[in-house]
C-alpha positions in Angstrom: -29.9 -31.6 -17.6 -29.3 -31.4 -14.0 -26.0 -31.8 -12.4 -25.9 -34.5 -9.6 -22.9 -33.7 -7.1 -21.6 -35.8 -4.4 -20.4 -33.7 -1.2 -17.6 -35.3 0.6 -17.6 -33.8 3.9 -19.5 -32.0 5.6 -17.9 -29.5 8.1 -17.3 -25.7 7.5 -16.9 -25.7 3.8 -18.9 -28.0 2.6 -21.7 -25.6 4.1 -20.1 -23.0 1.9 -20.7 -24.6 -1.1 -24.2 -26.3 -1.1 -24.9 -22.6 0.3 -23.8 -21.3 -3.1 -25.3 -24.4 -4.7 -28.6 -23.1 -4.0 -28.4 -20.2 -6.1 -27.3 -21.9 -9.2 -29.7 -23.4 -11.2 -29.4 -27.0 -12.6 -27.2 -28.8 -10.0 -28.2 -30.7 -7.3 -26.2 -32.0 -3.8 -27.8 -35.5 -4.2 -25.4 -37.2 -1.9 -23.0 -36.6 0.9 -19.8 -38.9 1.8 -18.5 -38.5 5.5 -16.3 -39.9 8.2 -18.8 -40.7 10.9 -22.1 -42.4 10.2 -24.1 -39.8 12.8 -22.7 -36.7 11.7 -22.9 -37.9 8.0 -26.6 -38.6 8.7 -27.6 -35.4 9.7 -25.9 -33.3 7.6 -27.6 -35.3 4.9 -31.1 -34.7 6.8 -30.7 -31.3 7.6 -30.8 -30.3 3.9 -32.6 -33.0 2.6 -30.5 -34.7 0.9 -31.6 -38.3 -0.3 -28.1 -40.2 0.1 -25.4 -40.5 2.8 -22.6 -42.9 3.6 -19.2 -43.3 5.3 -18.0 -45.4 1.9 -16.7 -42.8 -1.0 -17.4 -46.0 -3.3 -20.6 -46.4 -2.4 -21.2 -42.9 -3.0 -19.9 -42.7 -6.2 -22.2 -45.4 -7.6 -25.0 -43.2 -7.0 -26.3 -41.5 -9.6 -23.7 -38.7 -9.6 -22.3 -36.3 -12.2 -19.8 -34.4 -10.0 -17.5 -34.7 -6.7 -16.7 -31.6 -4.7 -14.0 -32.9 -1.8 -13.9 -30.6 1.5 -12.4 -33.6 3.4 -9.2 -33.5 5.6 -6.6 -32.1 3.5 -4.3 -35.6 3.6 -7.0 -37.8 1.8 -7.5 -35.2 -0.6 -5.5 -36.8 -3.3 -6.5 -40.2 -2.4 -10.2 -39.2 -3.4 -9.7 -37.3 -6.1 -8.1 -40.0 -7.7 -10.7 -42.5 -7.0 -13.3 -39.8 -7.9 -11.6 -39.4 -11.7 -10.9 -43.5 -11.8 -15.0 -43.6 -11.6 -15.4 -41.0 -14.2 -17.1 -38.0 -12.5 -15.8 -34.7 -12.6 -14.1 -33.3 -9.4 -13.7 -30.3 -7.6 -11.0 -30.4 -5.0 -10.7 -27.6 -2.1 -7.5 -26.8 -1.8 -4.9 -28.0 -1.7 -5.2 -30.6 -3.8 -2.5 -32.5 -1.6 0.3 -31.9 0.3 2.8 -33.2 -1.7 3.7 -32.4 -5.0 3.8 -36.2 -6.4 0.8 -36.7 -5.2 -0.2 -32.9 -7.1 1.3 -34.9 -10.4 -0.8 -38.2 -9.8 -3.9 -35.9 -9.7 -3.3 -34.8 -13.4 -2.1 -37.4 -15.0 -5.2 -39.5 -13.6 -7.1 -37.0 -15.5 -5.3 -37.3 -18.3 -4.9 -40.8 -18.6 -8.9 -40.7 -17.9 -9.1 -38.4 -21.5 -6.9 -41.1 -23.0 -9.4 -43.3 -22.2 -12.3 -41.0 -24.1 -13.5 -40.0 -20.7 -12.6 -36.0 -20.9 -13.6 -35.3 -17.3 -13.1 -31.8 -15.5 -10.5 -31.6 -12.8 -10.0 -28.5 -10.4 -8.7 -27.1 -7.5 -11.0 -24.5 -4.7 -8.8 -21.6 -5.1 -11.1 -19.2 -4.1 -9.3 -16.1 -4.7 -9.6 -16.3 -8.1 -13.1 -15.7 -8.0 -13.4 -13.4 -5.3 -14.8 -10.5 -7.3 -11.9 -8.1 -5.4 -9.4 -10.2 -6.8 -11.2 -10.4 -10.2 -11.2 -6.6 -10.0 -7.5 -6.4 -9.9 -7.4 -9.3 -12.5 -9.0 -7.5 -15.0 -7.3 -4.0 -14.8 -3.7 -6.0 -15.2 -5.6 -8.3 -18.1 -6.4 -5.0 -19.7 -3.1 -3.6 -19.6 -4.1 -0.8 -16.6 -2.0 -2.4 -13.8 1.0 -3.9 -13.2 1.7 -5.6 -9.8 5.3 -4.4 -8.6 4.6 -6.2 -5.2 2.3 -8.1 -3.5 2.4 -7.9 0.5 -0.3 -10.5 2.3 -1.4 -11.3 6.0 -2.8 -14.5 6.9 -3.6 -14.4 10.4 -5.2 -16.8 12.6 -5.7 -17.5 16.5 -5.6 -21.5 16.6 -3.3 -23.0 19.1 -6.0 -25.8 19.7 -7.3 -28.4 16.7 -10.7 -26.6 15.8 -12.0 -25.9 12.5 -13.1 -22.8 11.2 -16.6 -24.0 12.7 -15.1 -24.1 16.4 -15.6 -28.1 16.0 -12.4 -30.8 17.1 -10.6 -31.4 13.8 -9.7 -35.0 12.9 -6.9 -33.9 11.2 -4.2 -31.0 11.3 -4.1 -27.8 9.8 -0.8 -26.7 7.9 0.4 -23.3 7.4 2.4 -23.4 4.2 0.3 -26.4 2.2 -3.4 -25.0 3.3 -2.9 -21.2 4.3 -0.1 -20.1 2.0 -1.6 -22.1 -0.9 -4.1 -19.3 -1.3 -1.7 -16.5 -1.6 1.1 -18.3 -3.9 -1.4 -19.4 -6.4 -2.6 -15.9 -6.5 0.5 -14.5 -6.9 1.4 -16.3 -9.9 -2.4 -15.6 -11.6 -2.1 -12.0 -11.3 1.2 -11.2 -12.5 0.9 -14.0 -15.1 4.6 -15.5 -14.3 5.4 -18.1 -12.3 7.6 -18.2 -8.9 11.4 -18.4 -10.1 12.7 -17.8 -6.7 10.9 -18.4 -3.3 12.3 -19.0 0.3 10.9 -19.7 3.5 10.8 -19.3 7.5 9.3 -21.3 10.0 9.0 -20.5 14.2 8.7 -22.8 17.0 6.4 -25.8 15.9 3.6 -26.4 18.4 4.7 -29.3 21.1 1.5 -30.9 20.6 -0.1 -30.0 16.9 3.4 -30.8 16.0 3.1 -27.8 13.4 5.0 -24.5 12.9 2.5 -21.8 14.0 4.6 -18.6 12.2 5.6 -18.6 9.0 7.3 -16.2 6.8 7.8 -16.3 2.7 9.5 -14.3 0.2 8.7 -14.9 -3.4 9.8 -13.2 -7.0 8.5 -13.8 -10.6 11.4 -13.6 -13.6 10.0 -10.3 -14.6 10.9 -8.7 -10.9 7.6 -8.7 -9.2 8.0 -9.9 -5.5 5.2 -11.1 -2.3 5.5 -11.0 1.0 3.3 -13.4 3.0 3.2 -13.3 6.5 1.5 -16.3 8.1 0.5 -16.9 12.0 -1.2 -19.7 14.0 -0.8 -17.4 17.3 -2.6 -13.8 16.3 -5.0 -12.9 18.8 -7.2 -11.0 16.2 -8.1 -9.4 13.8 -8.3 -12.5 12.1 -8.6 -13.6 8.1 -6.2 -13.0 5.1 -5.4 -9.0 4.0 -3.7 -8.4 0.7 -1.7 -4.9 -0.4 -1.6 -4.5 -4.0 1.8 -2.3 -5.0 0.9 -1.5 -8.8 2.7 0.7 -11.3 -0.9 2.2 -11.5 -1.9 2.6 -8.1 -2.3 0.2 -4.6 -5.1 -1.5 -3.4 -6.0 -3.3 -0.5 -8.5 -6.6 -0.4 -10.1 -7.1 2.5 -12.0 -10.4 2.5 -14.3 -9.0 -0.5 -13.8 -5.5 0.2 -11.1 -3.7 -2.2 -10.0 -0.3 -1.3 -7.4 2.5 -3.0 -4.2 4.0 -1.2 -6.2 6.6 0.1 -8.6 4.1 1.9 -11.5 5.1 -0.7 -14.0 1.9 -1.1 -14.4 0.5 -4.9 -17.6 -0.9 -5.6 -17.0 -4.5 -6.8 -21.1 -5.5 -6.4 -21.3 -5.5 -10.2 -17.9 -7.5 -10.9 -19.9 -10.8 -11.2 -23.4 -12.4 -10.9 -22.4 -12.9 -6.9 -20.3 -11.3 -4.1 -19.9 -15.1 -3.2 -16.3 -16.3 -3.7 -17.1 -20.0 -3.6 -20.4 -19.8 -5.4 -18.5 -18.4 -8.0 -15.9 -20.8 -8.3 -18.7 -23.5 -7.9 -20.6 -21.8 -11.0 -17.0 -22.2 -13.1 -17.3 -25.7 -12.1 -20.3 -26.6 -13.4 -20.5 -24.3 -16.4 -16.8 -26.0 -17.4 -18.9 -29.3 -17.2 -21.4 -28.2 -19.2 -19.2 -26.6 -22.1 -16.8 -29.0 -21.8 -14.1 -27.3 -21.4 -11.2 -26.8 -19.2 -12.1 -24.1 -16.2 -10.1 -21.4 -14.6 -8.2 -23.1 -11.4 -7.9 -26.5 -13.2 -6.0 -28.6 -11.8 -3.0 -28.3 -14.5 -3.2 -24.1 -13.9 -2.5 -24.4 -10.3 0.0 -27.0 -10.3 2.6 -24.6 -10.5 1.6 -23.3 -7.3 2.3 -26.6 -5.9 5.5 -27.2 -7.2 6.4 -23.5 -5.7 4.7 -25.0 -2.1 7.5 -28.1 -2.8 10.6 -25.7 -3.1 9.3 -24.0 -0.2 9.0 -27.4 1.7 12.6 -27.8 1.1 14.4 -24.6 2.1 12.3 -25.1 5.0 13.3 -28.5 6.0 17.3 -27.0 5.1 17.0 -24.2 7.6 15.8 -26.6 10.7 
C-alpha cells in the first residue's frame, strides 16, 4: 500500500523531507497545502505533484494517508489538530507549538481520536534523534558503555533580518528558546534517559524590530546529576549551525552536524549507523514505518512532551528575570 502525504508548506524544510521521501519506497507527496496560491503552485509543479491549495481542509479531503506540517511555527498546533480531527496521521516539525497547552491539546486530540477507534500516529520532527551521530551516542549509553556527565551545546546563527534558512522573507518570526533550544532540550532528556528537574534561563537585548531576544543562555540538570549547557545566538557572524560536546564517564565526543568525533579530534565512522546519513529521511522512515506497524514511533508526540513542559519552565524564569 502506498502512503499518500499531504505537505503543508513548502519553504526550506519541506524540501528536506520530499527530498528524503524520494528514497523511501511506498509513500507518495500527493499534495501540498500553502499560504500563497503562486508559490503553492509551483512548488506543487516543480515536483510534480498532482494537488495544491491555500485551504488545509481542502487538502485533507484528498485522498491522503499522512500530514507532515513545516508551516510557521504559530499554526503548528492549530493544524495538527485539524490534521488528527480528520483522521490522518501527522508529523509535526518542531515545535509542535509554542505553548505548552497547546503541546497538551495536541495529545489529547490524539487520544481522544484512539477513543474514538481511530488509533492515528502523532509525532514531533526532532531530528536529532535520528541523526545517526546522535544515534551513535544513543546506542553506547543504551548498551551500558556511556554515561553522559554533561552535555555542553552551541546553537549559533547570523539572523538579525526575518529570512529563512533559504535566504527567503519569513511570514512569521523565528524564536530562540521554542524553535532553536527545542532541539537540544529534547535531546538532553533522550540521551540520559531522565527528564529536566531543574532548568533556568537568560535572555539579552530583544531585537527593536523582530521583537525577539537574539542571545540566549540555559542551564539544565537531570535528578541523577547530569547537567547541559546551551548557548544560543541570533548575532554570530559564523561559523554557523548547532555543535554538541559530549562529557561521558567513558570518554567525550563532539557532533558536528553529522560528523562525531573523540577528545582527541579522531573521526568515528557513523556511515553504517543506519540505512541513511540523512537525519530527516530518517525520521521520515520512522514515520511511516510507525504507520505501517501501527505502533507508536520514537519522537511521538507523548515522548517529547516533556521537552515542552521543560521549554514552559524556561518561559517563566525568563519572563521573572525581565
Amino acid at each position: 500500500m502506498t502512503i499518500k502525504v499531504l505537505m503543508v508548506g513548502h519553504g526550506a524544510f519541506a524540501e528536506k523531507h520530499m527530498d528524503g521521501i524520494k528514497n523511501i519506497p511506498g509513500v507518495e507527496v500527493v499534495s501540498i497545502c500553502g499560504r500563497r496560491e503562486d508559490a503553492t503552485r509551483a512548488a506543487a509543479e516543480k515536483r510534480g505533484i498532482p494537488h495544491h491549495a491555500t485551504d488545509l481542509g481542502e487538502c485533507l479531503r484528498q485522498d491522503v494517508d499522512a500530514v507532515i506540517i513545516t508551516s510557521a511555527t504559530q499554526v503548528h498546533a492549530q493544524q495538527t489538530l485539524q490534521c488528527l480531527e480528520a483522521g490522518k496521521h501527522v508529523q509535526v516539525e518542531i515545535p509542535m507549538a509554542d505553548s505548552i497547552s497547546d503541546s497538551r491539546a495536541i495529545l489529547a486530540k490524539q487520544q481522544e481520536m484512539a477513543g474514538r477507534g481511530k488509533p492515528l500516529v502523532a509525532m514531533a520532527g526532532h531530528t536529532r534523534r535520528f541523526n545517526p551521530s546522535h544515534q551513535w551516542i544513543h546506542r553506547k549509553i543504551k548498551a551500558g558503555e556511556l554515561k553522559v556527565l554533561q552535555m555542553d551545546v552551541q546553537t549559533y546563527f547570523f539572523r538579525r533580518t526575518n529570512l529563512n534558512a533559504a535566504g527567503g522573507v519569513r511570514s512569521w518570526t523565528d524564536h530562540l528558546l521554542w524553535h532553536h533550544a527545542c532541539h537540544t532540550v529534547d535531546l538532553f532528556s533522550y540521551q540520559t534517559g531522565e527528564q529536566v528537574k531543574h532548568c533556568y534561563a537568560l535572555e539579552g537585548p530583544h531585537h527593536p524590530q523582530l521583537q525577539i531576544a537574539m542571545d540566549m543562555s540555559i542551564g539544565m540538570k537531570t535528578a541523577g546529576g547530569a547537567v547541559c549547557t546551551l548557548s544560543l545566538s541570533f548575532n554570530n557572524d559564523g561559523p554557523l549551525g548547532t555543535y554538541f560536546r559530549y562529557i561521558c564517564d567513558n570518554g567525550t565526543y563532539l557532533c558536528r552536524y553529522d560528523d562525531l568525533f573523540n577528545g582527541k579530534n579522531e573521526q568515528i565512522d557513523v556511515s553504517k549507523v543506519d540505512v541513511s546519513m540523512n537525519g530527516i529521511e530518517l525520521q521520515d522512515r520512522e514515520f511511516f514505518a510507525a504507520i505501517r506497524e501501527g505502533r507508536e514511533p520514537n519522537a511521538s508526540i507523548a515522548q517529547c512532551l516533556p521537552a515542552m513542559e521543560t521549554l514552559d519552565r524556561l518561559e517563566q524564569c525568563l519572563n521573572q528575570t525581565k
